[in-house]
LOKE-708079 format. One line per 4 residues: number of its first residue (from 1); their letters; for each residue x, y, z of N, C-alpha, C, O. Coordinates in steps of 0.02 Angstrom, whole numbers, plus 50000, padded with zeros to 5 digits. Layout:
BEGIN
NUM> a> X Y Z X Y Z X Y Z X Y Z; ...
end
This chain:
BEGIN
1> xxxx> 50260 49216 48632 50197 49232 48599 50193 49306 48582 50147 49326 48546; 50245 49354 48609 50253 49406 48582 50204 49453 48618 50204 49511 48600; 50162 49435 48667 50124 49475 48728 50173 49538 48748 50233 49528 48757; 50147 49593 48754 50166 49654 48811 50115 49658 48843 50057 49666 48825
5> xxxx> 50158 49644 48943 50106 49663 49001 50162 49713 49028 50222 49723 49020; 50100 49744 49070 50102 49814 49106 50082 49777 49163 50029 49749 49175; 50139 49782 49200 50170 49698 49255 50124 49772 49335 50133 49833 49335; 50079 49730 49389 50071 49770 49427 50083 49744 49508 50060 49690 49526
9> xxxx> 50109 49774 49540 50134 49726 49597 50059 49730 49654 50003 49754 49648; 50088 49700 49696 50035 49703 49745 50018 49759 49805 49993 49749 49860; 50044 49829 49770 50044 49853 49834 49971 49901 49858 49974 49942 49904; 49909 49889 49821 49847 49916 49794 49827 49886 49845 49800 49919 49890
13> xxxx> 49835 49805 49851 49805 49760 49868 49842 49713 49899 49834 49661 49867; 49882 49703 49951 49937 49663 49987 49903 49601 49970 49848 49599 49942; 49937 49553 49988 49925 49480 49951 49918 49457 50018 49948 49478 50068; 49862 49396 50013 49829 49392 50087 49866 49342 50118 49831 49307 50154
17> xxxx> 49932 49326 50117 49997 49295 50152 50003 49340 50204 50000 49320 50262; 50014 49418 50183 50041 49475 50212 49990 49491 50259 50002 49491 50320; 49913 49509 50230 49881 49534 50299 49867 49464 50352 49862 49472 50413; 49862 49392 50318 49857 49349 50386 49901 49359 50436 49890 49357 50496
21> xxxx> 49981 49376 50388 50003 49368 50460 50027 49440 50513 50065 49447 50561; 49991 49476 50480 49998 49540 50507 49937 49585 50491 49938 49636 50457; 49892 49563 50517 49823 49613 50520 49818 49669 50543 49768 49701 50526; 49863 49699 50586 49870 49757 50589 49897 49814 50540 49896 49873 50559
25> xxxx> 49916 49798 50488 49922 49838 50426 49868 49868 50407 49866 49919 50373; 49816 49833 50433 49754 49874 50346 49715 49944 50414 49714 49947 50476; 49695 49980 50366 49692 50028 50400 49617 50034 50447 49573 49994 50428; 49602 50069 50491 49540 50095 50529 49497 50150 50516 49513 50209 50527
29> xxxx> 49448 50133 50495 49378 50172 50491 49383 50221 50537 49411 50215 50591; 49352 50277 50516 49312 50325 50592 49279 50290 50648 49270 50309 50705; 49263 50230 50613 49211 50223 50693 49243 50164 50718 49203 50126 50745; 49301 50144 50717 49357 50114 50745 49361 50040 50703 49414 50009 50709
33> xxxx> 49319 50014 50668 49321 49946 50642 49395 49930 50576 49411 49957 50523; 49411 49898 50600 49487 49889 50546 49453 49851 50492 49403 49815 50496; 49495 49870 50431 49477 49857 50363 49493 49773 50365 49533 49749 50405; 49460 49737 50322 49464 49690 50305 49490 49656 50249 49474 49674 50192
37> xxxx> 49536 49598 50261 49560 49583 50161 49491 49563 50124 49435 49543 50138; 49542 49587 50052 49474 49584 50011 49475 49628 49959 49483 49614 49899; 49466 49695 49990 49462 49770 49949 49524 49811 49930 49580 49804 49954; 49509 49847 49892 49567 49885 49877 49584 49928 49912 49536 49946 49946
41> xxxx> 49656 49970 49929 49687 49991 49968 49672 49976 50033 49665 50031 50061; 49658 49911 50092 49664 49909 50161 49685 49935 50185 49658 49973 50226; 49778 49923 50170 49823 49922 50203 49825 49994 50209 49793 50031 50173; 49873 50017 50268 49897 50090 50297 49942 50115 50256 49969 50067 50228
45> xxxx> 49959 50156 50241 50008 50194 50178 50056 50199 50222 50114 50183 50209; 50037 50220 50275 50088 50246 50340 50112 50193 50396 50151 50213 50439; 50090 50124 50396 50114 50071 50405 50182 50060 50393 50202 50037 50339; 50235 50083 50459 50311 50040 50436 50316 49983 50403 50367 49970 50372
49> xxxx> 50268 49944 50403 50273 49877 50394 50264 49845 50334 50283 49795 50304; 50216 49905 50329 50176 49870 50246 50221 49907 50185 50242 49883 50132; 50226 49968 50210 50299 50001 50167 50365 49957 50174 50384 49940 50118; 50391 49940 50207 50430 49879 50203 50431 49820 50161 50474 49804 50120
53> xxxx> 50369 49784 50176 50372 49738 50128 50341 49764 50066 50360 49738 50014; 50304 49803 50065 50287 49855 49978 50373 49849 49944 50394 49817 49896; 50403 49887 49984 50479 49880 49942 50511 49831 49942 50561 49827 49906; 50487 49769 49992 50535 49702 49958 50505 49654 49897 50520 49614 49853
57> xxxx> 50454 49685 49927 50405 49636 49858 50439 49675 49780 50469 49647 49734; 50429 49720 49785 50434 49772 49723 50485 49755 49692 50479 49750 49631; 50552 49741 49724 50609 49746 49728 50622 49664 49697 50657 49652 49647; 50596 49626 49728 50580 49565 49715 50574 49526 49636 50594 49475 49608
61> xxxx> 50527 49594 49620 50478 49567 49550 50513 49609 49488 50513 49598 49428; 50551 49672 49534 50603 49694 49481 50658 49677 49472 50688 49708 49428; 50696 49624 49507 50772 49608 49490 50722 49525 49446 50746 49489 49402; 50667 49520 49469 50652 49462 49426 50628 49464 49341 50638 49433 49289
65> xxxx> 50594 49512 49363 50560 49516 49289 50579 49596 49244 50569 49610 49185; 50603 49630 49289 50643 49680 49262 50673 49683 49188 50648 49725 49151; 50729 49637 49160 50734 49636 49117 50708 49601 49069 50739 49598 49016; 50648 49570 49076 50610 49531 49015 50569 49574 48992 50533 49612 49024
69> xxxx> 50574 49566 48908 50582 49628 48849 50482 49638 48846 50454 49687 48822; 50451 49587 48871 50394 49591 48875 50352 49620 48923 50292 49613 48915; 50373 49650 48969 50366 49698 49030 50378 49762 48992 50436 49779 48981; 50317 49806 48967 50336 49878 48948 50312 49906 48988 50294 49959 48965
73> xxxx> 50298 49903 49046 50277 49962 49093 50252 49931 49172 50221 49878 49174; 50265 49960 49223 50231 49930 49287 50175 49984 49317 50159 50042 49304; 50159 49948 49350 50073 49983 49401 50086 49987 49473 50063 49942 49508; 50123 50040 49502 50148 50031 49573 50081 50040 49627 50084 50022 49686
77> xxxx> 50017 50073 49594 49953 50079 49617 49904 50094 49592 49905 50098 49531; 49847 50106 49625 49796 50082 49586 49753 50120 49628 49748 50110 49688; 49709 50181 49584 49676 50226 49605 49676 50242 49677 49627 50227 49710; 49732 50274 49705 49745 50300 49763 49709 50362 49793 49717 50419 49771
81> xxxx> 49662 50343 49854 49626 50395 49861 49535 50387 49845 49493 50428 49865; 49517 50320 49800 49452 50301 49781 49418 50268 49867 49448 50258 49920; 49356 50261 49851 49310 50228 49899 49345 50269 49997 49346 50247 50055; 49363 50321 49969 49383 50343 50052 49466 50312 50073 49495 50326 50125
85> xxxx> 49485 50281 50033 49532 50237 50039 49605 50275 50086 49635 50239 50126; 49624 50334 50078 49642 50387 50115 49624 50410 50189 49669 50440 50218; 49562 50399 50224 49550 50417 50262 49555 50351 50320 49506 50318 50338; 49628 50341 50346 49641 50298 50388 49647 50315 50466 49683 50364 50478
89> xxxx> 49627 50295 50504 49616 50328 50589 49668 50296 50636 49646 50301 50693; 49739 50260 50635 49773 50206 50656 49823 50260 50689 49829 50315 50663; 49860 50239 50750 49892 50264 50756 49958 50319 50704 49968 50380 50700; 49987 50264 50675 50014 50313 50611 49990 50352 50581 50027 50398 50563
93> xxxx> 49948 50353 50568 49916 50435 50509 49877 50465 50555 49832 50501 50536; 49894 50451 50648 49875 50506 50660 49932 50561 50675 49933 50622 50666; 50001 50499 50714 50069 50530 50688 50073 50553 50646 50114 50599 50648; 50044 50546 50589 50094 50583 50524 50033 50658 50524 50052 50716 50535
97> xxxx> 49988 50645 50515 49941 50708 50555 49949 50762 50595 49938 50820 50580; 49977 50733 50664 50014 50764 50703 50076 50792 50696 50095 50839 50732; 50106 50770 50656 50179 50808 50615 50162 50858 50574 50189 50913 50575; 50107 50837 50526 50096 50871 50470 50071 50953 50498 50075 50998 50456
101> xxxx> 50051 50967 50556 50007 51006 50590 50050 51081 50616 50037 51141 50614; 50132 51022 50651 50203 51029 50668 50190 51080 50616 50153 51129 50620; 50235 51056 50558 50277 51077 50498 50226 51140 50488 50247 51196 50499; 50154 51128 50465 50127 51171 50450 50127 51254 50494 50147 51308 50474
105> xxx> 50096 51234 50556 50055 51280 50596 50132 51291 50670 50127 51336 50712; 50171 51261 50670 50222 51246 50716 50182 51224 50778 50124 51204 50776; 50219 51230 50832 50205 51195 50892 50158 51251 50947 50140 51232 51002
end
């Protein structure tokens, strides 16, 4: 039909396969309540896990649809940083916090 899509994977929004079976991905509020599926960006950026499967999925949808001539462009995310979406309280981003602090200010 001669359509061009701007193909976008799921990594905005993990596909709710992924947080059932691993709810510990989406990230924690300040006042300790974990995010819920549903909304955009849940998941932890800093999540081993969800970065993991972010790159198998990705990886997935590009050896699949990669070369079909109707794919002119992909969407690896989707306003990163909106609704607070950045401000995650989980162990990991407080590691990466705690590094970041390292590098900066040293020990």
């Amino acid at each position: 039909h001669g359509i061009s899509v701007i193909l976008c994977t799921p990594t905005p929004t993990p596909p709710p396969w992924l947080l059932a079976a691993h709810p510990d991905i989406t990230q924690i509020r300040a006042d300790g309540r974990r995010e819920g599926p549903g909304t955009r960006r849940e998941a932890c950026a800093n999540h081993p896990l969800y970065q993991e499967r972010s790159r198998i999925i990705c990886e997935a949808m590009a050896k699949h649809f990669g070369e079909n001539p109707n794919v002119i462009g992909w969407q690896t995310d989707n306003e990163f940083g909106c609704h607070d979406s950045t401000q995650c309280y989980c162990d990991h981003c407080e590691a990466a916090f705690r590094q970041w602090l390292r590098d900066r200010y040293g020990d």
